[in-house]
N, C-alpha and C positions, 0 to 999 in steps of 0.2 A: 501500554496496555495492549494486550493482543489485539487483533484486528479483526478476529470474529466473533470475539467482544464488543468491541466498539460497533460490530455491523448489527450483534443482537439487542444491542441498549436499547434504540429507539422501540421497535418492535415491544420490546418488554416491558417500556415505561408505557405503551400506550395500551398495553393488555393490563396492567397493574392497574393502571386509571380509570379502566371502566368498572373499577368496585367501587372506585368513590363513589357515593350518589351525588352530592352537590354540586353542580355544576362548576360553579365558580373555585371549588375546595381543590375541584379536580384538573381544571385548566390550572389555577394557582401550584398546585403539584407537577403538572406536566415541567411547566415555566422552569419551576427551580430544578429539576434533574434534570433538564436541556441544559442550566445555567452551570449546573456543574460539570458536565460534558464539556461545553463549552472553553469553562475555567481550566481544564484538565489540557485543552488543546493550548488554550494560550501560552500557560505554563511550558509545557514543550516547544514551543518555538519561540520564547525566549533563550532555553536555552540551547533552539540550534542556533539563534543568534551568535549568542556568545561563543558558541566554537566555531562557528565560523570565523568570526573575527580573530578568534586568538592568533597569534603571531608563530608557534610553531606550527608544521607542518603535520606531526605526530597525531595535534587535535582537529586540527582544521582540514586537515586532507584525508581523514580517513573514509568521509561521506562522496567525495569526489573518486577517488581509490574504488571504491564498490563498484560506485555508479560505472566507472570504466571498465571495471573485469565484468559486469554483468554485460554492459552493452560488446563486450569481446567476444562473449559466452553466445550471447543471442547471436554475433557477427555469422559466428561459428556453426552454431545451433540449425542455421537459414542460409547461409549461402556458403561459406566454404566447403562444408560438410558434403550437401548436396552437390555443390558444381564440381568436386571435387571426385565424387563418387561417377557423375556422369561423364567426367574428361575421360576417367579409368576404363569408363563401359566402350567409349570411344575408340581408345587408342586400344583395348583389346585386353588393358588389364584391369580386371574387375578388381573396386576397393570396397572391402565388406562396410556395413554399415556402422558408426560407432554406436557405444550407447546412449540413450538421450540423454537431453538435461532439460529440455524445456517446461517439465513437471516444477523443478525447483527455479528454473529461472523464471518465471512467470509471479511465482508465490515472494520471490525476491523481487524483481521489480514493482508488482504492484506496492509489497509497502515502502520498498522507496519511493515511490510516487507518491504514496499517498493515496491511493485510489481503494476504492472499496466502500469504508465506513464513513467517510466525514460526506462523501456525495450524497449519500442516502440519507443523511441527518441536515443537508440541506433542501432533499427534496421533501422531504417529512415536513418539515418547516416553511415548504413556500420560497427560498430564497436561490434567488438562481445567482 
């Protein structure tokens, strides 16, 4: 599920809720679209379980692969880039700036992390 999706759920189910009138109808309603949120997470990390575990590499190393060219990207992004451009200013020859990438390496790492949406649906819900 996209990921600002998951960051409008909470938001959404708790605007939808306040047309319930009855209180208990409507905490009962909260409950169960948390539950399926919830269910939707579990499901997915089952199966990054499973490829993690799998035995080729194909499956199991494509999540590790990422994570390395992103954290290459940022390497790059933040100190090569820059120290590289200031040795140049140094020694006399100026190296132009490249283009960014930190627009899309950011939008890539947080959902490899996982950051974003599930934080907020735990703070919504009190659980740290």
């Amino acid at each position: 599920m996209a990921a600002w999706l998951i960051a409008l759920a909470p938001k959404l189910i708790e605007l939808l809720a306040q047309y319930i009138p009855d209180p208990a109808a409507r905490e009962k309603a909260v409950q169960s679209l948390f539950a399926v949120l919830q269910d939707g997470d579990r499901a997915q990390m089952a199966v990054n379980q499973q490829e993690a575990s799998h035995a080729s590499l194909l499956v199991a190393g494509w999540r590790p692969a990422i994570g390395w060219t992103c954290a290459a990207a940022l390497a790059f992004e933040y100190l090569v880039s820059p120290l590289g451009q200031w040795i140049g200013f140094i020694v006399g020859h100026p190296i132009p700036k490249p283009p960014t990438l930190s627009d899309n390496l950011f939008e890539l790492m947080m959902g490899m992390l996982g950051l974003g949406a599930l934080r907020s649906l735990e703070k919504i819900r009190k659980v740290s």
